[in-house]
ZAMARGU-4260 file (C-alpha; in steps of 0.2 Angstrom, whole numbers, plus 5000, padded with zeros to 4 digits):
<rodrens>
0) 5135/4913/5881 | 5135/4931/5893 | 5127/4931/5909 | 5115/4943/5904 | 5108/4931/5888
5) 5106/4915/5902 | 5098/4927/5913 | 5087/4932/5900 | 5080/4915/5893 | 5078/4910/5911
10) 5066/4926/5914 | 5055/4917/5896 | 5056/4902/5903 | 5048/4906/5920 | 5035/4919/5911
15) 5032/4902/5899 | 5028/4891/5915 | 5018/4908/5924 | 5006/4905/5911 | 5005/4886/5910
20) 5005/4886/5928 | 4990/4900/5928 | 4980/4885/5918 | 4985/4874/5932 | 4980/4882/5946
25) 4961/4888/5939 | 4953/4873/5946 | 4961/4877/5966 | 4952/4892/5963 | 4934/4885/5967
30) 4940/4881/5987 | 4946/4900/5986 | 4928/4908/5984 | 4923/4898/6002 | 4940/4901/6011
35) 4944/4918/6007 | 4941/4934/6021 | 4952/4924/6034 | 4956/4936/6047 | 4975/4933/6049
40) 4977/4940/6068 | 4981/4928/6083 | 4984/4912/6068 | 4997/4901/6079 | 4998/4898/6098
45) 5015/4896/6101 | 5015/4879/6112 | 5025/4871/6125 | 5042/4874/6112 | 5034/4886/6099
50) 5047/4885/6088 | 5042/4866/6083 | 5024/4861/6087 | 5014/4876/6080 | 5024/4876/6064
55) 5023/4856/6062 | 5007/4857/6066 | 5000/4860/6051 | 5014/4854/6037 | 5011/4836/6040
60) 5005/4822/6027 | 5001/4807/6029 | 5013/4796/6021 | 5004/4789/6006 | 4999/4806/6003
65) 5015/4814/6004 | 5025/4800/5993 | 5009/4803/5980 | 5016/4824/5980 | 5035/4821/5978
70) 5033/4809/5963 | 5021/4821/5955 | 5031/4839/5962 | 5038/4843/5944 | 5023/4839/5933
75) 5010/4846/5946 | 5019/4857/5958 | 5005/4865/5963 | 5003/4849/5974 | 5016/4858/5986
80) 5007/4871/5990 | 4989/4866/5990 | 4993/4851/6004 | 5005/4851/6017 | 5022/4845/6016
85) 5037/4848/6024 | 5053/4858/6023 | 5063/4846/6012 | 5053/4844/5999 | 5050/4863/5995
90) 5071/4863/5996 | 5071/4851/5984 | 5058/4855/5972 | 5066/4876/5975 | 5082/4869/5965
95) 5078/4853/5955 | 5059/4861/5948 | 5066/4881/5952 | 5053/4890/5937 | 5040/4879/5937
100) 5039/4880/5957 | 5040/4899/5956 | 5027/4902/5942 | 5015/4888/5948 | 5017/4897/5968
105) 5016/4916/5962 | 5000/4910/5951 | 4991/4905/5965 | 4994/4921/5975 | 4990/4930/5961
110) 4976/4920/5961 | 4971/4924/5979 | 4973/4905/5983 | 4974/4903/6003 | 4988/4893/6005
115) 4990/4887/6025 | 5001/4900/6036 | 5015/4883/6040 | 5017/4880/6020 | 5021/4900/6020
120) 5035/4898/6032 | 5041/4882/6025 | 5042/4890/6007 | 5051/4906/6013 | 5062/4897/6025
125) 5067/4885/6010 | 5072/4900/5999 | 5081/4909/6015 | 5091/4893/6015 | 5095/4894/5997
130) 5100/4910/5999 | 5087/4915/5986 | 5086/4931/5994 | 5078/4938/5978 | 5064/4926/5979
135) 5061/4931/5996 | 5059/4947/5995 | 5045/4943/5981 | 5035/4934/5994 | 5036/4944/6007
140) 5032/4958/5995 | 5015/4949/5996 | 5009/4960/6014 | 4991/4948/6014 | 5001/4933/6012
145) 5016/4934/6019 | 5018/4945/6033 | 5025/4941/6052 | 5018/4927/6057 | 5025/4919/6041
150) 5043/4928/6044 | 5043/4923/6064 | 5040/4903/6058 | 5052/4904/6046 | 5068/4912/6055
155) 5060/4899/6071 | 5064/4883/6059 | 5081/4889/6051 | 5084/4893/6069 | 5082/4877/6076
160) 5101/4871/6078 | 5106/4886/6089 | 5092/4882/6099 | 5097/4863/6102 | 5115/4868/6105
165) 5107/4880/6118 | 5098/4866/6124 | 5112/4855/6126 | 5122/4866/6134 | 5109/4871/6148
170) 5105/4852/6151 | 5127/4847/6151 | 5128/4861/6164 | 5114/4854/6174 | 5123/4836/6174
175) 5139/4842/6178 | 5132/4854/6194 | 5134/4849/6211 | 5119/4838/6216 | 5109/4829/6208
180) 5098/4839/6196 | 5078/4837/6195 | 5072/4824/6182 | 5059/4835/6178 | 5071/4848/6172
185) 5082/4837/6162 | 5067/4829/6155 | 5059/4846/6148 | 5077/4848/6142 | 5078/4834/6133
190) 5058/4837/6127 | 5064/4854/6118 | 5078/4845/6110 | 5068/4831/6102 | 5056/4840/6097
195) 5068/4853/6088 | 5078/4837/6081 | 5061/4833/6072 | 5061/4849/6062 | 5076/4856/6059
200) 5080/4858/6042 | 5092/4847/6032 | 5102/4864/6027 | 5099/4883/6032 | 5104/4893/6046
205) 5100/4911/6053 | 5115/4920/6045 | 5123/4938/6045 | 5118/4938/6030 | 5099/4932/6031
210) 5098/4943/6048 | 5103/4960/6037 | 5090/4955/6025 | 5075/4952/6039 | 5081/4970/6046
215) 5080/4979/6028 | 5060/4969/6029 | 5057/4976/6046 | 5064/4996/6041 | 5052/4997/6028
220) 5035/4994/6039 | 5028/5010/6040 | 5023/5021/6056 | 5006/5016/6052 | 5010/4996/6049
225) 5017/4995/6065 | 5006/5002/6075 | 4991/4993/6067 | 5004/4978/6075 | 5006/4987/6090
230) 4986/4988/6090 | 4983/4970/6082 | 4996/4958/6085 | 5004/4949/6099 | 5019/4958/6105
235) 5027/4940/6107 | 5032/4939/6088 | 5042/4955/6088 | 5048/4948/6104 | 5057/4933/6096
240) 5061/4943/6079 | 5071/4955/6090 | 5079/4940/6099 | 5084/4931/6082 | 5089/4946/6072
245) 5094/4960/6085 | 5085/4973/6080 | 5090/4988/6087 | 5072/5000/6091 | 5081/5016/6086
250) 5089/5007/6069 | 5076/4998/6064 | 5060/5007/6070 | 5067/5024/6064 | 5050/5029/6060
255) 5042/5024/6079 | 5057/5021/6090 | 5044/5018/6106 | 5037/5003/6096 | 5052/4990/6098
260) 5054/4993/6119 | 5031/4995/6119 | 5032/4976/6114 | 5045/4972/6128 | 5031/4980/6141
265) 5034/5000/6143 | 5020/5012/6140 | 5016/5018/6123 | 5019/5037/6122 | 5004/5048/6124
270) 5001/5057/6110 | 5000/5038/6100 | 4987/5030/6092 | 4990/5014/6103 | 4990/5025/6118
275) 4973/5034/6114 | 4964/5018/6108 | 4969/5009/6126 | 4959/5023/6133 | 4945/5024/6124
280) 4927/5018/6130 | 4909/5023/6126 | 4909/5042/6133 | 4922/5048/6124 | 4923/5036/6106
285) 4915/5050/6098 | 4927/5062/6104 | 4942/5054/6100 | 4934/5048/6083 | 4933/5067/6078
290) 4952/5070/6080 | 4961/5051/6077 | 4958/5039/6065 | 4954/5026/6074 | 4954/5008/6066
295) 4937/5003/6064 | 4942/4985/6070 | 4947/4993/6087 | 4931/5000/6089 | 4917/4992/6082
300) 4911/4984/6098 | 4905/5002/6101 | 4896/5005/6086 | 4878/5007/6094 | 4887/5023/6101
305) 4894/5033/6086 | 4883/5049/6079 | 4880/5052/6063 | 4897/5063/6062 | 4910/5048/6069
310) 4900/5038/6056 | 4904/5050/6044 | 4923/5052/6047 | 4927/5032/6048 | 4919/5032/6030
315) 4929/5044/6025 | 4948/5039/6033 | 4944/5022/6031 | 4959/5016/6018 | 4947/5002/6012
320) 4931/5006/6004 | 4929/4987/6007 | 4929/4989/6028 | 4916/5000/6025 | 4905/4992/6016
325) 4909/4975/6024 | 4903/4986/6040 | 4888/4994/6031 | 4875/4989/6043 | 4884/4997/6057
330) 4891/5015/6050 | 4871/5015/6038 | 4866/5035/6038 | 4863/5047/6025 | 4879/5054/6026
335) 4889/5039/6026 | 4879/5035/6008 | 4884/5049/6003 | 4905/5046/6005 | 4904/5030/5998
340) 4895/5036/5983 | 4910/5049/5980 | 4922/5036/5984 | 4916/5024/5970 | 4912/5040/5958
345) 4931/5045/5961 | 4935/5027/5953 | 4940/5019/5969 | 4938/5000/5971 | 4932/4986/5981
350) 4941/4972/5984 | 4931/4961/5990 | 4927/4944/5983 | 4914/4943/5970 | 4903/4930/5981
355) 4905/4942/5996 | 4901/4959/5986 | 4887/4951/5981 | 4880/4947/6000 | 4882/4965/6002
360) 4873/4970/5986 | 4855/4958/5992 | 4859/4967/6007 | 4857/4984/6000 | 4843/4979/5989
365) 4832/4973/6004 | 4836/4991/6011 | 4831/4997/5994 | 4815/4990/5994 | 4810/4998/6009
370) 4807/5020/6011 | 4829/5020/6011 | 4837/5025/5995 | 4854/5018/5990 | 4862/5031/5980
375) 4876/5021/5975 | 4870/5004/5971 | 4871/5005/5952 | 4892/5011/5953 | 4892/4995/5965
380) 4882/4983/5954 | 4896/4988/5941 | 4911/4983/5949 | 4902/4967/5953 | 4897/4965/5934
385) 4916/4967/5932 | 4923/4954/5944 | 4909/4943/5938 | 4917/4944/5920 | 4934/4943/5928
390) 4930/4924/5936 | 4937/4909/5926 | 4940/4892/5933 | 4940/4873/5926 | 4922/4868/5927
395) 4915/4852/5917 | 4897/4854/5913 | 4883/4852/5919 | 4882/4859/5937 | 4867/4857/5946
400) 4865/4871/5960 | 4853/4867/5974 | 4847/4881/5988 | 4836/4876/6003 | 4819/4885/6001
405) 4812/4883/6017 | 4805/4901/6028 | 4822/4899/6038 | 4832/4898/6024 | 4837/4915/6018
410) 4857/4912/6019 | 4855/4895/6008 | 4842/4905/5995 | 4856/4920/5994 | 4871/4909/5993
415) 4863/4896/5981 | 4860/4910/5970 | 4875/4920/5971 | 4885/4903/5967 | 4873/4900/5954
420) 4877/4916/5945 | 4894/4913/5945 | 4893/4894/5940 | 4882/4899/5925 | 4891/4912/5920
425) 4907/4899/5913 | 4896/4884/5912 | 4879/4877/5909 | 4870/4877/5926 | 4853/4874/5933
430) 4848/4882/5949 | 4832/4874/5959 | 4824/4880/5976 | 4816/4867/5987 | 4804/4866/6003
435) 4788/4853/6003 | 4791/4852/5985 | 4805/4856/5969 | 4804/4874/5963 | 4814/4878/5946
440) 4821/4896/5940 | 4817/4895/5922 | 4833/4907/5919 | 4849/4904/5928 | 4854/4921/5934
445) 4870/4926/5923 | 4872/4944/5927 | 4873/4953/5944 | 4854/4961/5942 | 4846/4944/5938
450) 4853/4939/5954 | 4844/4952/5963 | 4828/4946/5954 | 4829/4928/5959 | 4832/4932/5974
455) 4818/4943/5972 | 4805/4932/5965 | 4810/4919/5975 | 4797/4928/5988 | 4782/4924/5977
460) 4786/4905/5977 | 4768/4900/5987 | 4772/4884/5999
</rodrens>
């Protein structure tokens, strides 16, 4: 049998267990809907030895828990990556379970399924061990999911014998020096290797071979990716990826060399977006605004100073129609109405969940209730329709949906109903309100404009 034929019935195979997998995985998609919009900056503290305690921080299980997984990794793999396990078993289950642990993982990103940052780095560093470089390069392909933090954790843990033979070596000189050394030195010596002892991975090393592949990953961040890290990320993570891989800041930041040498502490050239936003402050945001396009993030604490025209222009350069609107109540003008219309005329889409565009879209309808029009709420209410339509997960019937009703309660009201409308809309539901007593919506909102009338009518409840 050719290469090329084996090659080719492994490829069915895997797109045989995607599928089975994809039926798997609909039921983890209910925690997705409360877990998603996780702001991935600033995730891990590196601790006393960074490279063990915040990555083993959060891949522990219990150990009932974790011999309940590795009985049950090959017929529900997606137990591996919805609880947290360590290194081993994702080695394991890599080679013996190799297309049904790809399919079932790639499903569940696919699915938007927030899997823990630890259980990232341990799955890439398993495959890096493999020398799976292909798999690899499909995760890290995933940007949202896979990015540095992931890459740093990963390369820290294959990493982890260097480091204890560098340990060792720096605690045998201290011995054989003249006079006796401090305990408290040998003791923090003998701390860092212990700890790295407890995670260092059965198999896997940073190799030549591994390194070339981070530095092919790191040459294709754009100018603008790194400077949104230069902007957002601790400079410590390049830090230790320069020290692991020795990357070169004219090589492998061809497109910013200042970026590489800016995280190891010089200054930022001027004419850079990082230098302008270190120096920008209420009396000259809307200056700069007008000539840069400065990250909204960066300057949102300043937004009780933009003018209607810096308004206009971060609706405009914003990448993501989704910032925008996630940011509506901030950026809100005529003007800024108007750009967002255009943008969703043009056909561009919002990415955000169903659940949250549908916090934005009661939003909007208050405002619309009131002398403000909305001129693009109906293109809005269509993608949500569409997402709505989109949504399957494993539900048994009946589901019961139950919002506090009370005066304070207009969060619980909003999301009772937003659940409810996406609970009814793949399984019988019944939605009740309640305060002194039980009120029940005769029709469970299925659509995203019967949403906005429950949450409507809601107002004429009498207490």
């Amino acid at each position: 049998m050719s290469r090329s034929w084996i090659v080719y019935e492994q490829n069915l195979e895997l797109d045989r267990q995607l599928y089975t997998a994809q039926e798997q995985c609909r039921g983890q998609n209910r925690r997705n809907y409360q877990r998603r919009g996780r702001n991935q900056h600033g995730r891990d503290n590196q601790a006393n030895t960074p490279e063990t305690a915040s990555l083993m921080k959060d891949v522990q299980a219990d150990s009932s828990q974790l011999e309940k997984i590795t009985k049950n990794a090959k017929e529900k793999p997606h137990l591996l990556f919805t609880n947290t396990v360590g290194f081993a078993l994702h080695y394991d289950s890599q080679e013996s379970n190799h297309n049904g642990y790809w399919a079932t993982l790639f499903a569940l990103l696919k699915s938007g399924y927030d899997i823990s940052s630890g259980n990232k780095a341990l799955i890439l560093a398993a495959a890096w061990a493999h020398k799976d470089h292909k798999m690899a390069e499909r995760l890290l392909s995933y940007k949202e999911q896979f990015g540095l933090v992931e890459v740093v954790k990963a390369l820290n843990l294959l990493d982890s014998g260097r480091k204890i033979r560098e340990w060792e070596k720096k605690m045998k000189r201290m011995e054989l020096q003249k006079g006796k050394p401090k305990k408290s030195k040998l003791s923090k010596c003998k701390q860092n290797i212990e700890n790295l002892k407890a995670v260092q991975p059965k198999v896997g090393s940073v190799s030549g071979a591994l390194i070339r592949h981070v530095k092919n990953w790191v040459q294709q961040q754009t100018a603008k990716e790194l400077e949104y890290f230069a902007l957002f990320y601790p400079k410590e993570s390049w830090k230790k990826l320069a020290d692991i891989c020795h990357l070169n800041p004219q090589k492998d930041f061809s497109s910013i060399p200042w970026f590489l040498p800016f995280c190891f502490g010089e200054e930022a050239p001027d004419t850079s977006l990082v230098k302008k936003c270190s120096l920008i402050n209420k009396d000259n945001v809307n200056e700069l605004i007008l000539g840069t396009d400065v990250p909204y993030s960066h300057i949102k604490s300043l937004a009780g100073e933009l003018n209607k025209e810096s308004k206009t222009r971060i609706a405009t350069y914003t990448e993501s129609l989704s910032t925008v609107l996630w940011n509506y109540e901030d950026l809100s003008c005529p003007e800024v109405d108007s750009v967002i219309n255009e943008r969703l005329e043009g056909g561009e889409e919002v990415d955000l969940t169903y659940g949250k565009l549908m916090e934005r879209l009661l939003m909007l309808a208050m405002k619309a209730k009131g002398t403000e029009q909305v001129p693009f709420m109906a293109a809005l209410m269509d993608q949500a329709e569409k997402g709505l339509k989109n949504i399957s997960v494993s539900l048994k019937a009946p589901v019961a949906v139950l919002g506090d009703r009370s005066p304070s309660m207009n969060v619980a009201i909003r999301t009772s109903t937003i659940i409810a409308s996406l609970v009814a809309n793949i399984t019988q539901a019944k939605l009740s309100f309640f305060a002194s007593e039980n009120y029940d919506i005769e029709e469970v909102p299925k659509t995203v404009k019967e949403v906005n009338w429950v949450d409507d009518a809601k107002h004429a409840v009498k207490f």
